[in-house]
C-alpha positions in Angstrom: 5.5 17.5 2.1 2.5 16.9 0.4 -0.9 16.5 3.1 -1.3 20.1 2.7 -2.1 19.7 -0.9 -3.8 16.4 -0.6 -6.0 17.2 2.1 -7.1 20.8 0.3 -7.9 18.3 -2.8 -10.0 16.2 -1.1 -12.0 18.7 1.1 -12.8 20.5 -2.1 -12.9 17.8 -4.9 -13.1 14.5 -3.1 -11.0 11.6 -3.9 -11.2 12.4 -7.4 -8.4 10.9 -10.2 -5.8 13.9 -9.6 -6.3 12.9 -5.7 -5.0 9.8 -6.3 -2.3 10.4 -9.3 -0.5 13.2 -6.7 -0.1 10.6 -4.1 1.4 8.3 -6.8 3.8 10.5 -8.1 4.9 11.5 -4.5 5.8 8.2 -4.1 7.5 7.6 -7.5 9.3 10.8 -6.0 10.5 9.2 -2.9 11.4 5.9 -4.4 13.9 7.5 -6.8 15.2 9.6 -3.2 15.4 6.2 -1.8 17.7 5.0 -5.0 15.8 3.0 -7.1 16.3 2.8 -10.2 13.5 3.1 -13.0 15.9 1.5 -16.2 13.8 1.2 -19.4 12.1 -2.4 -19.1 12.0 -2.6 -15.2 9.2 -5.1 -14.7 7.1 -3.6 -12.3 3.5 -5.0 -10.9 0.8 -2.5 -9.7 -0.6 -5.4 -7.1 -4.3 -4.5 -6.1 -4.6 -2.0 -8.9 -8.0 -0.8 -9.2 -8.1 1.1 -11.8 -4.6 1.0 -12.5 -3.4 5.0 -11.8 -0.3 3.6 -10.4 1.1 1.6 -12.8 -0.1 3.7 -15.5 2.5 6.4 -13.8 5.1 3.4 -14.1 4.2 3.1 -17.4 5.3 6.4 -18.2 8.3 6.2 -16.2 9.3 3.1 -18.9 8.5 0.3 -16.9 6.8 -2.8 -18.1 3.4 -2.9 -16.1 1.8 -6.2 -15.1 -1.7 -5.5 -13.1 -3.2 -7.2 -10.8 -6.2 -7.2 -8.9 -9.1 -9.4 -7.6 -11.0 -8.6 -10.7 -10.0 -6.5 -14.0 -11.3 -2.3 -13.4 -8.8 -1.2 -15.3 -9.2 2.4 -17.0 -10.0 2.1 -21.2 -6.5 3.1 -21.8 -5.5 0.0 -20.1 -7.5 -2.4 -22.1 -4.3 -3.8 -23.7 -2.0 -3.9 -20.5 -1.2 -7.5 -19.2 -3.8 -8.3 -15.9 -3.5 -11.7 -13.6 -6.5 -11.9 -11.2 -5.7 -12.5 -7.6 -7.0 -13.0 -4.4 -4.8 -11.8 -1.5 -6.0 -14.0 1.2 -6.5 -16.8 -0.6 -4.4 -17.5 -3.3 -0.5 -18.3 -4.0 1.0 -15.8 -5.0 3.6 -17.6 -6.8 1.1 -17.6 -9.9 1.5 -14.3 -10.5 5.0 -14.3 -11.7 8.3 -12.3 -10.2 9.1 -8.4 -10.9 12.0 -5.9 -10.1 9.5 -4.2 -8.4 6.1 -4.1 -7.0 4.1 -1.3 -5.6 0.7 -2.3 -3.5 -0.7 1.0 -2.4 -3.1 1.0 -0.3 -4.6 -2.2 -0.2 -2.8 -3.7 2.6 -5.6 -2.5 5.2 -8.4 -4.4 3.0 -7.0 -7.6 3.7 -8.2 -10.0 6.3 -5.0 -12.1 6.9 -2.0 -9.6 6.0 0.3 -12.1 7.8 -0.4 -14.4 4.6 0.5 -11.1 2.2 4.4 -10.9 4.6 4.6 -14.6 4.5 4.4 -14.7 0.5 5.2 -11.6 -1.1 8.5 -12.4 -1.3 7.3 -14.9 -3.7 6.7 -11.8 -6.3 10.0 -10.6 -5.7 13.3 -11.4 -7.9 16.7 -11.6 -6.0 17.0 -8.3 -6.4 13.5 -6.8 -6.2 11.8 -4.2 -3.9 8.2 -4.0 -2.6 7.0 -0.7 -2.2 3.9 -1.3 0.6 2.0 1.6 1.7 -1.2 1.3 3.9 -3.4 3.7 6.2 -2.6 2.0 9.5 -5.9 2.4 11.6 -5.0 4.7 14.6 -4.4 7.3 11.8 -6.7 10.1 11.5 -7.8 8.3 8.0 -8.0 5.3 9.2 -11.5 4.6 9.5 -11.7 6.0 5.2 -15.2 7.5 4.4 -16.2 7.4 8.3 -13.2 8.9 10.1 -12.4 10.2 12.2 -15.1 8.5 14.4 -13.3 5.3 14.1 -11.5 6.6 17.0 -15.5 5.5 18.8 -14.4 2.0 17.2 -14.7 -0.1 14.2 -18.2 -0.7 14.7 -19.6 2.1 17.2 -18.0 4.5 15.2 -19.3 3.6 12.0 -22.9 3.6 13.0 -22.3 6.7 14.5 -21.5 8.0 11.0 -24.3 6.4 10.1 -26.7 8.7 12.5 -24.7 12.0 11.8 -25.3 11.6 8.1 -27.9 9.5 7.5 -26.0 6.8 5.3 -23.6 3.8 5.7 -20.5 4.4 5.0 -18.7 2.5 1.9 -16.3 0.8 4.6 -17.4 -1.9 6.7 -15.0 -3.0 9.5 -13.6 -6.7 9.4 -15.4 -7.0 5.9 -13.1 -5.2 3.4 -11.1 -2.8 6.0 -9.7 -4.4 8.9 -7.7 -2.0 11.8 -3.6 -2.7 11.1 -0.6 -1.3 13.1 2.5 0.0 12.5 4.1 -1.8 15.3 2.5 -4.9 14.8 3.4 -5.2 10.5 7.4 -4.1 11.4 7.6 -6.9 13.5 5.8 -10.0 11.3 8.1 -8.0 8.8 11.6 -8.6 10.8 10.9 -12.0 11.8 10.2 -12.9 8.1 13.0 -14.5 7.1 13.1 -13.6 3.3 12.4 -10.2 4.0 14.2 -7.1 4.8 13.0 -3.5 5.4 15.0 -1.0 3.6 13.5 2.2 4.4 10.2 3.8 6.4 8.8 7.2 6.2 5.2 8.8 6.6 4.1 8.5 3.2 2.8 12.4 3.2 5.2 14.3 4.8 8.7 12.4 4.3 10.5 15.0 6.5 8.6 13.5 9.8 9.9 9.7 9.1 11.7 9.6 12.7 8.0 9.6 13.6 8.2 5.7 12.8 10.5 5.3 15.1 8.4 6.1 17.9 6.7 3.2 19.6 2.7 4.5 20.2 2.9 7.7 19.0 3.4 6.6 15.3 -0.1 4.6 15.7 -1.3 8.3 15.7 1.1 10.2 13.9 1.7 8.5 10.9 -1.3 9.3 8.4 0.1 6.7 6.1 3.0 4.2 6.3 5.4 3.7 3.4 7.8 1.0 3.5 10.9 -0.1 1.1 11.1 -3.9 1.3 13.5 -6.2 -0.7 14.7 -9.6 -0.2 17.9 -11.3 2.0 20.5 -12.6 0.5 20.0 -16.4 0.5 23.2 -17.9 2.2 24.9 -21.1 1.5 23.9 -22.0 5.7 20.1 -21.4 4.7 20.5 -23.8 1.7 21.2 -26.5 3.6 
């Protein structure tokens, strides 16, 4: 479990670079638990990057990093690193080449039509590949960001509210660069995808609570952050036809 310690960085630091490489290596953590396995070479892709904390982690677990974001913020250390520019909602994702695996941590909430990210990420993936997806669903106590928890007012309500409480707009603006998601409502465009299969779930910060996802409603509210293991089906000879 690791909200404790996130949660006593923020409150005293903010969301500063340590913030941010903790949750990474938690998740590093629990993809190893979940069996994967970090070979010298894998070809791993830190998709909506930023700054690129996360892949520089998978740097230093051997892996050969590709980056990829809307537009290049890498950190100086990255200047050599290999970057393809994207667009999530509107691009194919096809151009950005296929990986043994690919992590997109928190970025899934930013995007205005998710159901194109689950209809082509498999497009990333090789035959044997695994998409690590992680995202603050909205019912979350984070999941209004910089103005929760008054989110829970609404997208909009709530944010002005923020706005009178502290006399500043909040970075976030709802249904232009955060848009609410739902636990329920990603597992199921998941299992209907047909090149798609989920291979794990857990609540990204405390691990031991998983069976929490299981709950219908009450993971909406329970889950602080949902982290998913994703690889592809096996493409059988009655698909091909």
């Amino acid at each position: 479990m690791i909200i404790h310690r996130l949660l006593f960085r923020y409150f005293k630091y903010g969301d500063d670079e340590l913030f941010y490489r903790m949750q990474a290596e938690n998740a590093i953590a629990w993809l190893k638990k979940a069996g994967l396995d970090f070979a010298p070479n894998t070809q791993a892709l830190d998709l909506g990057c930023g700054h690129g904390l996360f892949g520089a982690i998978l740097r230093q677990e051997k892996c050969t990093v590709t980056f990829a974001d809307q537009a290049n913020h890498l950190r100086p250390e990255l200047d050599s690193a290999r970057f393809v520019q994207i667009d999530l909602d509107q691009d194919d994702y096809s151009k950005v080449g296929q990986y043994d695996l690919v992590v997109c941590s928190n970025v899934f909430e930013h995007l205005a039509r998710p159901q194109q990210f689950i209809q082509q990420i498999h497009k990333m993936l090789r035959p044997t590949g695994k998409l690590y997806l992680s995202w603050t669903n909205w019912l979350s106590p984070f999941g209004g960001h910089d103005f929760a928890p008054l989110h829970y007012f609404g997208p909009r309500f709530g944010r002005w509210l923020n706005f009178k409480l502290k006399g500043k707009w909040s970075d976030h603006v709802p249904y232009a660069g955060l848009y609410p998601t739902y636990i329920g409502q990603t597992l199921k465009m998941l299992r209907q995808n047909a090149d798609l299969k989920i291979m794990r779930m857990a609540t990204r910060y405390y691990t031991e609570f998983s069976f929490v996802l299981r709950i219908p409603v009450l993971r909406e509210f329970l889950a602080w952050n949902c982290a998913l293991l994703i690889g592809r089906r096996s493409v059988t000879p009655q698909r091909l036809r």
